[in-house]
C-alpha positions as CSV (number, residue, x, y, z in Angstrom):
1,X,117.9,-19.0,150.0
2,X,119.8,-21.2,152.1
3,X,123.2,-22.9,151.4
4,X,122.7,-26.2,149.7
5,X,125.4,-28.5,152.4
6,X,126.8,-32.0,151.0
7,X,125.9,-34.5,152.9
8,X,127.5,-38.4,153.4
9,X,126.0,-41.5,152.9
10,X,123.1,-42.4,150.3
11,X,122.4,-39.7,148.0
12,X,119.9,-39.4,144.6
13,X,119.6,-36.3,142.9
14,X,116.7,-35.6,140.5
15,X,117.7,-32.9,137.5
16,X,115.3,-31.1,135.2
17,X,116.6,-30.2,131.8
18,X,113.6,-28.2,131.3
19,X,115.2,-27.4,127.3
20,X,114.7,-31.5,126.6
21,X,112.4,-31.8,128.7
22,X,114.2,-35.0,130.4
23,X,114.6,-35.9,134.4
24,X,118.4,-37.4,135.0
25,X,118.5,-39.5,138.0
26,X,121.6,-40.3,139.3
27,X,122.8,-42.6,142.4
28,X,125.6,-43.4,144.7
29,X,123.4,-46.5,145.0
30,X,121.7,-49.0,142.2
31,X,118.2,-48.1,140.1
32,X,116.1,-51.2,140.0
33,X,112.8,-49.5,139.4
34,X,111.0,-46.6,138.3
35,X,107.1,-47.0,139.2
36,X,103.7,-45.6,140.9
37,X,103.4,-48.1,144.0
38,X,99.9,-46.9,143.7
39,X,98.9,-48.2,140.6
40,X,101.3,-51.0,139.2
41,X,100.4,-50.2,135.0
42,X,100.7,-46.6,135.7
43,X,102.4,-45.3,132.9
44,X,103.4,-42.4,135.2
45,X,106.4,-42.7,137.5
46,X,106.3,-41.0,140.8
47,X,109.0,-43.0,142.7
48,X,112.2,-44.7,142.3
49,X,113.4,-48.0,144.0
50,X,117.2,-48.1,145.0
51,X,119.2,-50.4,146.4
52,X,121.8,-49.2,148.8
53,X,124.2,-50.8,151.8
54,X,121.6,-54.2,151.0
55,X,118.2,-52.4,151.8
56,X,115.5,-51.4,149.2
57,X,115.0,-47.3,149.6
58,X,112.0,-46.2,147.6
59,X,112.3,-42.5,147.0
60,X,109.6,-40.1,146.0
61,X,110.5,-38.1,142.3
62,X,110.5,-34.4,142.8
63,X,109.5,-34.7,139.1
64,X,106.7,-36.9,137.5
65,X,108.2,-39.2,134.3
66,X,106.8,-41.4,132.0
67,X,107.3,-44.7,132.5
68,X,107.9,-47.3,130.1
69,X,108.7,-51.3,130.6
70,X,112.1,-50.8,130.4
71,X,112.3,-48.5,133.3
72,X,110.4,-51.2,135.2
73,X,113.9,-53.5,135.7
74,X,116.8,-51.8,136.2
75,X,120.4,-52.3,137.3
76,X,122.0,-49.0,136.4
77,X,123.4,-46.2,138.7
78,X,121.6,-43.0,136.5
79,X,119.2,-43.3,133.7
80,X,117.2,-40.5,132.0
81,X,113.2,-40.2,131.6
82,X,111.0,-38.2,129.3
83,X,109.4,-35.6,132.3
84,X,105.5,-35.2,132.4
85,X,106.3,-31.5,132.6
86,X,107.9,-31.7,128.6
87,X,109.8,-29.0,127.5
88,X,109.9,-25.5,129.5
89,X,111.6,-21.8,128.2
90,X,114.2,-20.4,130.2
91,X,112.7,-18.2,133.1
92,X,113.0,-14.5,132.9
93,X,116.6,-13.6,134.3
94,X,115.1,-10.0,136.1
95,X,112.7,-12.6,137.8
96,X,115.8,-14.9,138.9
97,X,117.5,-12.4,140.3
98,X,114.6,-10.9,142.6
99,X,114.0,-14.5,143.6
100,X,118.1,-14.8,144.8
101,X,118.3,-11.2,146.1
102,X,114.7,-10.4,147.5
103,X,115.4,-7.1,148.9
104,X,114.0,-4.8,146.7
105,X,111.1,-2.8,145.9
106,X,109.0,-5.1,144.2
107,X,108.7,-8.4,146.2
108,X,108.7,-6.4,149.6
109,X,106.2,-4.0,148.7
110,X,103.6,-7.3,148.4
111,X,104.0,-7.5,152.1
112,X,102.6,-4.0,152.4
113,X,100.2,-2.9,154.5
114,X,102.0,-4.8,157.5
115,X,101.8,-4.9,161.3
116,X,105.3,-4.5,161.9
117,X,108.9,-5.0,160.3
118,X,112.3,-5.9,162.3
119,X,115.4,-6.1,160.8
120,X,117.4,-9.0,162.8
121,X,121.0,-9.9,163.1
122,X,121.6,-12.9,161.1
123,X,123.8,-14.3,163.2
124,X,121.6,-14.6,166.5
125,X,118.2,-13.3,165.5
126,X,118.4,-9.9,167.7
127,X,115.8,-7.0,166.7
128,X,118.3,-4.3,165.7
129,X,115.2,-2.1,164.5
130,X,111.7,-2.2,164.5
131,X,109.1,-0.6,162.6
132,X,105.7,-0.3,163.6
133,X,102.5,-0.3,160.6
134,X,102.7,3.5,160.4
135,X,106.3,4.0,159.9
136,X,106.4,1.7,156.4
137,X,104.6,3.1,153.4
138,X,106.5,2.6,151.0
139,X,110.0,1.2,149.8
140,X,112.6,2.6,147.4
141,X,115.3,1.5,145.4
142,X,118.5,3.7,145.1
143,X,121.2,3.1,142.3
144,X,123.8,0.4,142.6
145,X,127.0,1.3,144.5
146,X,128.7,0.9,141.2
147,X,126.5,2.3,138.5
148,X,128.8,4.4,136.4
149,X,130.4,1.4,135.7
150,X,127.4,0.3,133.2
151,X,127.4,4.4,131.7
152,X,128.1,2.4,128.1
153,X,124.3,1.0,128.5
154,X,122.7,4.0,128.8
155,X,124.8,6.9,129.1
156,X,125.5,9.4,125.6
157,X,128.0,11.7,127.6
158,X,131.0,9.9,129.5
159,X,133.9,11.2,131.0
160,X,136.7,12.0,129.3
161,X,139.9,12.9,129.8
162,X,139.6,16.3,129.6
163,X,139.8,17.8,133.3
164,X,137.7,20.7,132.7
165,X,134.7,18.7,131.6
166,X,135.6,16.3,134.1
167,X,135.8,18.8,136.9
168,X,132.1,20.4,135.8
169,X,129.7,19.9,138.1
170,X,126.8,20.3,135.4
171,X,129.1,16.8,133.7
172,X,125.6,14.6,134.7
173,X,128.3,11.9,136.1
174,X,129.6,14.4,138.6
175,X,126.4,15.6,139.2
176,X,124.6,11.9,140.3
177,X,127.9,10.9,141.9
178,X,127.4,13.7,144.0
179,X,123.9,13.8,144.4
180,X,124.5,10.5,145.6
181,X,125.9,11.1,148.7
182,X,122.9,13.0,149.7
183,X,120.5,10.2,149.2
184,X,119.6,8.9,152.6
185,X,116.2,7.5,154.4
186,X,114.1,10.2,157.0
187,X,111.5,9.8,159.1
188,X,108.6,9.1,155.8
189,X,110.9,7.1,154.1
190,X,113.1,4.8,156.5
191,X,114.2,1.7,154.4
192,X,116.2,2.3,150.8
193,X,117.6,-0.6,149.0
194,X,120.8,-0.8,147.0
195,X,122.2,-4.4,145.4
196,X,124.4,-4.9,148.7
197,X,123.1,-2.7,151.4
198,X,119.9,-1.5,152.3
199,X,119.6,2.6,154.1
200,X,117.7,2.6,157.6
201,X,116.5,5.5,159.2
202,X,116.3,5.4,163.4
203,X,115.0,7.2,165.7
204,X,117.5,5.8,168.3
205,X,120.4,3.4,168.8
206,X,121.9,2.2,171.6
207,X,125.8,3.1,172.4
208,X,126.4,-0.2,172.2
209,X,125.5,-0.7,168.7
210,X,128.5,1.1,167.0
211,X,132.2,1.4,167.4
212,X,134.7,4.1,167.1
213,X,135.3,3.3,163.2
214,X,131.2,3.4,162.9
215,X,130.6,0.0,162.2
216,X,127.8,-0.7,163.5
217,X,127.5,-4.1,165.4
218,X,124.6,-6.2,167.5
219,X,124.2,-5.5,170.8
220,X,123.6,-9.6,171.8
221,X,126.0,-10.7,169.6
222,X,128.3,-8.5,168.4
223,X,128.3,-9.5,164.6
224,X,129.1,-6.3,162.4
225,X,125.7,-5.9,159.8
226,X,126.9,-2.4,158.7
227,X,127.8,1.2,159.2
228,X,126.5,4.0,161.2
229,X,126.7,7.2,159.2
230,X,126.5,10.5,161.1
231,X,126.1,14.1,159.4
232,X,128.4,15.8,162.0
233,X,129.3,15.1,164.8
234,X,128.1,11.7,167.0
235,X,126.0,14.1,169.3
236,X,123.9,15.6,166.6
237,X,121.8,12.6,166.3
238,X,121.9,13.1,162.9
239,X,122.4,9.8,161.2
240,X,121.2,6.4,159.3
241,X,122.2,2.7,159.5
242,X,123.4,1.1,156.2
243,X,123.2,-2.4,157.3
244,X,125.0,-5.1,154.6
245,X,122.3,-7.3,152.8
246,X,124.2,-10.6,153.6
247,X,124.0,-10.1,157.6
248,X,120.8,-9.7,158.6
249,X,116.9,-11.0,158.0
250,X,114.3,-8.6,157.3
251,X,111.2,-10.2,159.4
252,X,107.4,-8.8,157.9
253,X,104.7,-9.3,160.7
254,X,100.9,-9.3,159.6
255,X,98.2,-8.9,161.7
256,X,97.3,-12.7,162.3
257,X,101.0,-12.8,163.7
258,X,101.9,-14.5,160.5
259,X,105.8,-14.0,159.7
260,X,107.3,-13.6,156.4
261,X,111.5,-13.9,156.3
262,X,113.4,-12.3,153.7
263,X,117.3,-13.1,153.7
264,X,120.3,-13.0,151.3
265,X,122.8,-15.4,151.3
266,X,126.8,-15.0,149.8
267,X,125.6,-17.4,147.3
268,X,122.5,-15.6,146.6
269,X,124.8,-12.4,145.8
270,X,127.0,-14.3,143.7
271,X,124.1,-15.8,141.4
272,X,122.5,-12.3,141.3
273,X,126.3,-10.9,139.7
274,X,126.4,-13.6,137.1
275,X,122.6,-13.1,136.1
276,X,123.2,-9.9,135.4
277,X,126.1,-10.4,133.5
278,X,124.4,-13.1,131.7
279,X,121.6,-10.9,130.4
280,X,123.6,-7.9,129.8
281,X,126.8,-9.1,127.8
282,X,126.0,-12.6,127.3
283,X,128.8,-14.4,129.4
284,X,129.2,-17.3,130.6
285,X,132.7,-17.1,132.3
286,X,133.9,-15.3,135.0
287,X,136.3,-14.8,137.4
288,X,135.8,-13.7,140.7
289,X,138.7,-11.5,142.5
290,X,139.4,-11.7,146.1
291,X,140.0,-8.3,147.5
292,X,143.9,-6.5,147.3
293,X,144.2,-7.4,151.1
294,X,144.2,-11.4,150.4
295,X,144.8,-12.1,146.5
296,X,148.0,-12.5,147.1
297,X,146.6,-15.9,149.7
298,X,143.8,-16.7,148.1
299,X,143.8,-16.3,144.5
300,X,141.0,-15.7,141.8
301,X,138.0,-18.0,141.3
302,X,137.1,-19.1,137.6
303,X,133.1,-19.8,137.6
304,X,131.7,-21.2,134.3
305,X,128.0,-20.7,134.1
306,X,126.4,-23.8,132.2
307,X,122.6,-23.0,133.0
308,X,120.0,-20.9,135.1
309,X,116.7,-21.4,136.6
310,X,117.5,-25.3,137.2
311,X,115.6,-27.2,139.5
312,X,117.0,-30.1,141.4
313,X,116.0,-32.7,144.2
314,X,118.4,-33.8,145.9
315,X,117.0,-36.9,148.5
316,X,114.0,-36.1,150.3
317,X,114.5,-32.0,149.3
318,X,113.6,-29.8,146.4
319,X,115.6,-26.4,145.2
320,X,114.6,-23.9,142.7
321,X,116.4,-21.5,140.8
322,X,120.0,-22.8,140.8
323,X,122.8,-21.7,138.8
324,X,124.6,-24.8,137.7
325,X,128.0,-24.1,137.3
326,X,131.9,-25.6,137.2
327,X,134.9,-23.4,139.0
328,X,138.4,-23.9,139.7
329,X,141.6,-21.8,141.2
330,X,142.3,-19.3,138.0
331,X,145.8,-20.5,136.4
332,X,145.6,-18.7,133.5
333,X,144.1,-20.9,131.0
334,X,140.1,-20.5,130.0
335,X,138.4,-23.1,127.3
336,X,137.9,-21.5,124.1
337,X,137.5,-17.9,123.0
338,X,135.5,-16.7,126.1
339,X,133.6,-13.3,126.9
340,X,135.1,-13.5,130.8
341,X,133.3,-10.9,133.1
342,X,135.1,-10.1,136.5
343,X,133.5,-9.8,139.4
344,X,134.6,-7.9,142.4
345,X,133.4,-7.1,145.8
346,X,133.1,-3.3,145.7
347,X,130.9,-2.2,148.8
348,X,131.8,-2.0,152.1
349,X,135.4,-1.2,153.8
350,X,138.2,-4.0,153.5
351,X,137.1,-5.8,156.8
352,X,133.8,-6.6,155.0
353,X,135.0,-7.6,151.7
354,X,137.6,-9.8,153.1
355,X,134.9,-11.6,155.5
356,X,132.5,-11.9,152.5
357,X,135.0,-13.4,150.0
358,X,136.0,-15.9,151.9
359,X,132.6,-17.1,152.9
360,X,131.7,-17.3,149.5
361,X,134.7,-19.5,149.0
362,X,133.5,-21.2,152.0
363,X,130.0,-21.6,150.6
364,X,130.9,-23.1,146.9
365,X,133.6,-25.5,148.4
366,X,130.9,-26.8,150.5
367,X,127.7,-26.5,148.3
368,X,126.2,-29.5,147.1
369,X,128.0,-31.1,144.3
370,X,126.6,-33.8,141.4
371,X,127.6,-37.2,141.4
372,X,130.4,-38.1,138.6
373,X,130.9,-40.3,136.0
374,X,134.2,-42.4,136.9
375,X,135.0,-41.8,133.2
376,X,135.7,-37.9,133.0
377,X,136.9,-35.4,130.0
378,X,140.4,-35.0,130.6
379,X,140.2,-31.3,129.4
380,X,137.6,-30.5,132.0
381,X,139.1,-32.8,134.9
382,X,140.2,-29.5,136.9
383,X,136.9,-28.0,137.0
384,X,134.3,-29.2,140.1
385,X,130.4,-29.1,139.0
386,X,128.7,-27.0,141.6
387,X,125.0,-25.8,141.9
388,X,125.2,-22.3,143.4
C-alpha cells in the first residue's frame, strides 16, 4: 500500500463512517451542491459541486448519498449525508492485517501455480532472485521474530527464575528458541515468511551482493534489503538470504505475462502492530520507541488509534483499509486511564532499525492529513489527525 502524500491547493475528502452509516465531506473550498448531473430529481447523489479560487469544480463521490432538497443549495465548507451503503460491521482485523502486510502464506499462495517469481529491490526495481514455475510449490510461514513475547496467550509453562529449569533444554521455550535457528529455506522450499523478513534460498549470488558484515545489498543500486547468512565459512556455499519485508517487491508472473506486485510499506508495518494489538488486548494507545541508538534525538511517538478499516476519497483517489489515527511527540501525559501498548522495532541489526524508524516518522509527518475545524478542543490541540 502506498504512502498516502499531502498535497497543496484544492482538496475534498470523502469519509465513510461505516458504524452510522454517514459520508462526511469536507473542503478547503465551498459546497453549493450535492446532485446526479444525470438525472436532476435523482434522489441519489453521485457528485458534488464546489466552488474554489472562483471556478465551479464538480467532483465525483467515492461514495453514493441520498440526496435531499436541502443538500441541493449549499454554502457550507463540510456537511454530512446518509450513505446508500447504510450501516456496515467492522471488518475482520486478521483480514486487515493480511491486506497491510501481504507477505504471507495465504494471499501468495492464490498466485500459485505461476510462471515465475522475482524478488526486486524496492529502490530501483533490480531482479535480486528469480524463481522459475518449478522451484515454487508452496509457501510457509515461520514464527514471529518475537514470539515468546505473547507465551501469556498460549503458553502453560513459562520461564522462571529458576536457572536450572531455565537452562533445560527439554524447557519447550529453550527448545523452539533453539530450534529456531535451524529453520531455514532449501532447495523444495525456497521462500519462508516471518512478520518483518521473509527466508530465500539461492542457488547463487553474485560477490557483489553482500558486504563484509553480510548485509546483503543490490548489485545496481546498492540499497541494503537484508542479510546473507552463511553456515560456515563464505566458501561453503552454504547459505540463505533474509531479505527485510519493507525493501523489496515480490513480482508474480503468470503465463499470459500478467504481473501481480506484492509490497510492504513502513506504514503498512506500523498498521499491522496496532491491529494486532487491537485484537489481542484491546488498545487503543500506543507509543512507538525509536531505537537506543537515536531516542535520545528523536524521542517516542504517542499514536491513538480512533478506527480501522476506514475508507476515504481524497480528490479524484480512493483508499481502503486506513487506520485513522492522532499522534504527537510523547511528553508524558496520555488522556484518561489508557491500556498503552509499546511498540518497538525488534528485527534486524541497529543500521536497519534506525533507517526504518525514521522513515516511519518520515511517512506519518507527511501522510495525508484531514482538514480541521478552526474551532478545536483545547485538550486535544497537540495531537495531529493522521490516516496511516
Amino acid at each position: 500500500m502506498s504512502t498516502i502524500v499531502e498535497e497543496p491547493g484544492y482538496k475534498v475528502t470523502q469519509d465513510y463512517l461505516r458504524n452510522i452509516g454517514i459520508v462526511h465531506i469536507k473542503t478547503n473550498g465551498v459546497i453549493t451542491k450535492i446532485h446526479n448531473p444525470n438525472d436532476t430529481f435523482s434522489t441519489i447523489g453521485t457528485h458534488v459541486d464546489i466552488q474554489y479560487n472562483n471556478q465551479t469544480i464538480v467532483q465525483k463521490l467515492h461514495f453514493l448519498v441520498e440526496v435531499s432538497d436541502n443538500l441541493r443549495d449549499l454554502s457550507v465548507s463540510e456537511v454530512r449525508c446518509k450513505s446508500i451503503a447504510g450501516k456496515k460491521p467492522s471488518p475482520d482485523i486478521l483480514e486487515e492485517r493480511l491486506i497491510r502486510d501481504p507477505m504471507f502464506t495465504s494471499p501468495l499462495t492464490k498466485q500459485l501455480p505461476c510462471d515465475s517469481l522475482e524478488i526486486r529491490c524496492k529502490a530501483c526495481n533490480h531482479v535480486a532472485v528469480r524463481y522459475d514455475s518449478n522451484d515454487i510449490k508452496r509457501f510457509i510461514d515461520i514464527p514471529e521474530s518475537d514470539w515468546e513475547e505473547y507465551m501469556d496467550l498460549w503458553h502453560c509453562h513459562k520461564p522462571t527464575s529458576n536457572k536450572t529449569y531455565n537452562d533445560d533444554l527439554s524447557n519447550v521455550h529453550n527448545l523452539l528458541q533453539n530450534n529456531r535457528k535451524m529453520i531455514k529455506p532449501k532447495a523444495d522450499l525456497p521462500i519462508l515468511f516471518s512478520d518483518m523478513t521473509l527466508l530465500a534460498y539461492s542457488k547463487s549470488i553474485g560477490s557483489k551482493s553482500y558486504n563484509d558484515n553480510d548485509d546483503y545489498v543490490c548489485e545496481n543500486c546498492h540499497n541494503r534489503m537484508g542479510k546473507v547468512h552463511f553456515n560456515g565459512n563464505t566458501q561453503d556455499c552454504d547459505y540463505y538470504l533474509e531479505f527485510y519485508k519493507t525493501d523489496i517487491v515480490l513480482l508474480f508472473n503468470d503465463k499470459h505475462n500478467k504481473s501481480t506486485i506484492f509490497e510492504v510499506g513502513p506504514l503498512d508495518w506500523l498498521a499491522k502492530e496496532i491491529l494486532y494489538c487491537i485484537s489481542m488486548y484491546g488498545s487503543r494507545m500506543f507509543k512507538l520507541i525509536p531505537p537506543p541508538e537515536i531516542k535520545e534525538q528523536e524521542g517516542s511517538l504517542d499514536i491513538w488509534c480512533l478506527d480501522h478499516g476506514i475508507s476515504l476519497g481524497i480528490n479524484d483517489t480512493m483508499y481502503d483499509h486506513l487506520l485513522k489515527a492522532m499522534y504527537k511527540r510523547h511528553n508524558g501525559q496520555l488522556p484518561g486511564n489508557q491500556n498503552i501498548q509499546e511498540i518497538e522495532i525488534k528485527h534486524g541489526d541497529k543500521d536497519y532499525k534506525c533507517k526504518l524508524y525514521m522513515e516511519l516518522i518520515h511517512e506519518i509527518k507527511n501522510s495525508k492529513k484531514p482538514l480541521i475545524n478552526s474551532s478545536v478542543n483545547n485538550a486535544l490541540e497537540e495531537w495531529t489527525p493522521v490516516y496511516i
